[in-house]
Each structure stands twice: as C-alpha cells, then as structure tokens.
C-alpha positions as CSV (number, residue, x, y, z in Angstrom):
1,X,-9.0,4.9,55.6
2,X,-11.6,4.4,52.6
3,X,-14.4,2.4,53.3
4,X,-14.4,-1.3,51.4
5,X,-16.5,-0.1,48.3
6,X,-13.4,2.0,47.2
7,X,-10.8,-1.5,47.2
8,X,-13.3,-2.8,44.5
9,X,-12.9,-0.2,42.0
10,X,-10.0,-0.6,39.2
11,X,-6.7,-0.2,40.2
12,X,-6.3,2.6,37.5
13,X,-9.7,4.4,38.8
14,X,-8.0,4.4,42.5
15,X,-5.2,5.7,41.4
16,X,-6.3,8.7,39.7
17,X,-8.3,9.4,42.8
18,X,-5.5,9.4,44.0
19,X,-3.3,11.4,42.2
20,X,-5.9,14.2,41.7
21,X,-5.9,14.3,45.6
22,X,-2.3,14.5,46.1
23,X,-2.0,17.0,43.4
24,X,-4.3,19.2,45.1
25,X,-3.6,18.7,48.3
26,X,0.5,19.2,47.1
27,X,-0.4,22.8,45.6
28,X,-2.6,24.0,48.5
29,X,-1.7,22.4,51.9
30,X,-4.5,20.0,53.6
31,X,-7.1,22.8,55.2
32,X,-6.4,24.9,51.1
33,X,-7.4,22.2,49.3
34,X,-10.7,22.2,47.4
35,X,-12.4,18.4,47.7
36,X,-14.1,20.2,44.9
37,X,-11.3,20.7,43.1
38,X,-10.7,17.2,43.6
39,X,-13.7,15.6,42.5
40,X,-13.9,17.4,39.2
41,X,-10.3,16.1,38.2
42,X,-10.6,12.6,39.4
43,X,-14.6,13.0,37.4
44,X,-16.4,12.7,40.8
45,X,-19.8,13.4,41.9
46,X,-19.8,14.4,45.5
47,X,-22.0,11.8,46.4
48,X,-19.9,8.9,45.1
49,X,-17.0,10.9,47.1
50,X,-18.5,9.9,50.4
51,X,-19.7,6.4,49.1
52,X,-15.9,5.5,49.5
53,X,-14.1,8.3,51.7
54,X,-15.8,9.1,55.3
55,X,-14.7,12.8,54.6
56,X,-11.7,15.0,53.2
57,X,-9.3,13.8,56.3
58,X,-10.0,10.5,55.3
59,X,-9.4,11.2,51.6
60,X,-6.5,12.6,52.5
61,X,-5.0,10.2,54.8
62,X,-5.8,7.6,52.2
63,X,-3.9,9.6,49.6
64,X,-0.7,10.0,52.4
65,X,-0.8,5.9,52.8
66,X,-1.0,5.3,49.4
67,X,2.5,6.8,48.7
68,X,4.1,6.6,51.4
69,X,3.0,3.5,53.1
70,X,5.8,1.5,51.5
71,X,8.1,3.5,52.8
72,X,6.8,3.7,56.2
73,X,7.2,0.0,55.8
74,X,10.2,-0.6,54.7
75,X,11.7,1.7,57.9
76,X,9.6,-0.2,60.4
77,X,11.2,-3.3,59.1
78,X,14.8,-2.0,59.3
79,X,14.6,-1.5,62.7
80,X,14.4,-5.2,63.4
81,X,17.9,-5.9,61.2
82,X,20.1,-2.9,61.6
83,X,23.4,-3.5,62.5
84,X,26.0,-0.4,63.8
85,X,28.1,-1.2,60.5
86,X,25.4,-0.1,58.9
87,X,23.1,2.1,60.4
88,X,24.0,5.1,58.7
89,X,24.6,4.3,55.1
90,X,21.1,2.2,55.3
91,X,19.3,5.2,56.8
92,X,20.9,7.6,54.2
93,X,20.1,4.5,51.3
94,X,16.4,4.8,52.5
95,X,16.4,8.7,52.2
96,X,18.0,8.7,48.7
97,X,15.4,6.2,47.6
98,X,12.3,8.6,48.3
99,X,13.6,11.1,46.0
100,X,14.2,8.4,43.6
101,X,10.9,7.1,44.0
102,X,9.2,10.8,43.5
103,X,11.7,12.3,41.0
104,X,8.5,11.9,38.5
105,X,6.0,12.7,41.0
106,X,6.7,16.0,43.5
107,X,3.0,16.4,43.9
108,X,3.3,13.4,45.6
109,X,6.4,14.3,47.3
110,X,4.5,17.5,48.6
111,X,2.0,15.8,49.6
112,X,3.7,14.2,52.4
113,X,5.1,17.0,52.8
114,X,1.9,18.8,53.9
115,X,1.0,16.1,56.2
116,X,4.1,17.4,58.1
117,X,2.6,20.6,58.4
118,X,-0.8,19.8,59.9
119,X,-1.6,22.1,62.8
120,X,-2.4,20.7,65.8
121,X,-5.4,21.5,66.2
122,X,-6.1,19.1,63.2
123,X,-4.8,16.3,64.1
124,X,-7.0,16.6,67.8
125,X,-10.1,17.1,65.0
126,X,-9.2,14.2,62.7
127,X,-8.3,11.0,64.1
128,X,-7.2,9.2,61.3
129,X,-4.2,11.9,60.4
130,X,-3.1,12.0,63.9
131,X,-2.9,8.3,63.4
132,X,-1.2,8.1,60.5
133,X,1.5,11.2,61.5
134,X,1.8,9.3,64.8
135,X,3.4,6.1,62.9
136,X,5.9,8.0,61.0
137,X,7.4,9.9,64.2
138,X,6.8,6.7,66.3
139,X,8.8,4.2,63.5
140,X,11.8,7.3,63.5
141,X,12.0,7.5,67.2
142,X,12.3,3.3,67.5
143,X,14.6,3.7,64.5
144,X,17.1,6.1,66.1
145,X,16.4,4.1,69.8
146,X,17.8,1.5,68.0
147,X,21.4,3.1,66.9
148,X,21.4,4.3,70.4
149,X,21.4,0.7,71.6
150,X,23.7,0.1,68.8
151,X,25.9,3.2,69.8
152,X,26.1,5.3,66.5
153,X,23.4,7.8,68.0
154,X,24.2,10.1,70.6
155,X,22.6,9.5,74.4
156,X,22.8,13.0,75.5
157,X,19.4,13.8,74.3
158,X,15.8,12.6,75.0
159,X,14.1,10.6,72.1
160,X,11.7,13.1,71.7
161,X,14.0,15.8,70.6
162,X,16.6,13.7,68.4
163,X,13.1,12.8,66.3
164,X,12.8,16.7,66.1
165,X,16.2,17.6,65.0
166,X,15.8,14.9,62.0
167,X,12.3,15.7,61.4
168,X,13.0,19.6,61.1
169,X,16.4,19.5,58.9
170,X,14.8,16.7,56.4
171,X,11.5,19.3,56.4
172,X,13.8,22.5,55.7
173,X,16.1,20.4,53.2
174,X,12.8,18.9,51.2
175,X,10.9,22.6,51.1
176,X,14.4,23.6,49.3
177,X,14.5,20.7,47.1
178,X,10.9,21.0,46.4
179,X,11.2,24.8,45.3
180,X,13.6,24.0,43.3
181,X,12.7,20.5,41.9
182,X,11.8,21.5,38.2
183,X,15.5,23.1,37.4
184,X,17.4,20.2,39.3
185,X,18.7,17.1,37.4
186,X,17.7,13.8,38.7
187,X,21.4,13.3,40.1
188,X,21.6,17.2,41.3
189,X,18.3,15.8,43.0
190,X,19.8,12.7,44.9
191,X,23.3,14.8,45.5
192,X,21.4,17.1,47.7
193,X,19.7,14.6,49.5
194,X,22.7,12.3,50.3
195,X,24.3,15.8,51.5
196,X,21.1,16.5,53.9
197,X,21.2,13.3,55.2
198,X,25.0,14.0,55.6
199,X,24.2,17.1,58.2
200,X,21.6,14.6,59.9
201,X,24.1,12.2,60.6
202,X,26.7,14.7,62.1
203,X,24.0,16.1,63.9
204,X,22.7,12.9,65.5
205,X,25.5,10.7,65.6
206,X,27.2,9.5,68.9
C-alpha cells in the first residue's frame, strides 16, 4: 500500500496518480504496463514515484484498492445481514452496481480486471497483490458459505470450486462486456450484467 507521504498530497493529485495507473495498467495487463508510461501522464519523476509507492506492485495494488475497495467493502459487510429472501437479488443488486459505478470509467473496470489475471508466479513475487486478490476470493467464498447456511446455494460442491465457477463466468461475461463497452448503451450495459448474474445464480443455486 503507499507509504504515508502519498495520503498528504491533494486529493486531486492522488487521484490522477491514480487514474494514469489504472489507465495503463487497463490497456496493458500488470507485467505490460510501463511505470514509465505512468509517470509521464500522472507528471512524475521517478524518484518522487518511489518517495510514495515501494515499487510498481505496490503502485498497482494501491491503484486496485482505490477503486474497488468500496466494493470489496460493501460485500464483506453483506455477509453479516443476508437473509435467504434476499440473497440472490442483493448479490445480483451489488453486481449491477459495479457496472454502474464504471459505466464512465472502463479503464478502471479493466483494471480490476487484470488483477484477475495475475499469474501465479506473481502473486508468490509480490506480497501485497496476493494480499489484496486473497480478500476478494476470501469475502466471495464466506459470501456464498453464507447462502449455503441459508440454503439458496447448492452443497454438492466444495467452496473452493463454487468461488471458481462465479469467478470464471463474471471474468468471461466482463471480457465480453469490456470489448464491447464503447458501442453498448448504459442500460444495454446493466441488461447484460443482470443476465450474467442470471446464469451465476442457476449455476450456483441450491
């Protein structure tokens, strides 16, 4: 995560940080990206680079927090107050809302998106995304332990894999949406998505 100096520079300056990380690591993947690139968009030097990030993991895990820590938050939180009634049509209401929440951003949407695809042997190399990744499958699988308990999610499968199946179809469904996220409407946008997380649900449900 970024060292202290970087929480004491504007909020606008750590945003577009930010956003010239996510847009570069959105267009080339994590190990593509130029922290080069970077700097000279966000107006840099690579010296003040490493005065606030430990390295280009840590930029980049920063940049992954920054837009989807709310989110992360928000599912953690849900876990505690789902009810069966409700399970499905709250996890589908909290899958619509990320594409609401990028419609005007997809490079940040694909950022996320290329933490997903981090090879493993980058995650053993960098700490802090293995971390990070770790949360988001760890809050999914408590998430769908809890409709089990509830029982609206099947019990004829091992945590582990039920995490897969949803991780896999929502990766699949958002690399179509995101190829195709400039000629789609904002409601052709969130009609796709409610229909993904549609094929989730009969997938996973008890």
């Amino acid at each position: 995560m970024p060292r202290p100096r970087f929480q004491k520079l504007s909020i606008e300056k750590q945003q577009a940080i930010l956003e010239a990380a996510a847009r570069e690591f959105s267009a080339h993947g994590y190990e593509g990206a130029s922290i080069n690139k970077i700097l000279e968009t966000a107006q840099l030097s690579k010296g003040a680079a490493y005065y606030y990030f430990d390295d280009k993991a840590d930029l980049f895990a920063a940049t992954v927090n920054y837009y989807a820590g709310d989110l992360i938050s928000e599912l953690n939180s849900m876990v505690e107050n789902i009810t069966a009634e409700r399970f499905w049509s709250t996890l589908e209401e909290m899958y619509v809302k990320q594409f609401v929440y990028f419609h005007a951003k997809p490079w940040a949407f694909g950022t996320l998106k290329a933490a997903g695809r981090l090879s493993d042997a980058e995650m053993v190399r960098r700490p802090a995304l293995a971390a990070l990744m770790g949360g988001v499958v760890e809050g999914l699988t408590r998430f769908l332990q809890q409709g089990r308990s509830l029982g609206v999610v099947r019990s004829d499968l091992p945590d582990s894999l039920l995490a897969a199946l949803f991780i896999g179809v929502d990766d699949a469904g958002d690399r179509w949406l995101l190829a195709r996220w400039e000629t789609l409407t904002r409601d052709e946008l969130l009609t796709f998505a409610r229909q993904i997380m549609d094929g989730i649900r009969r997938m996973l449900a008890a």
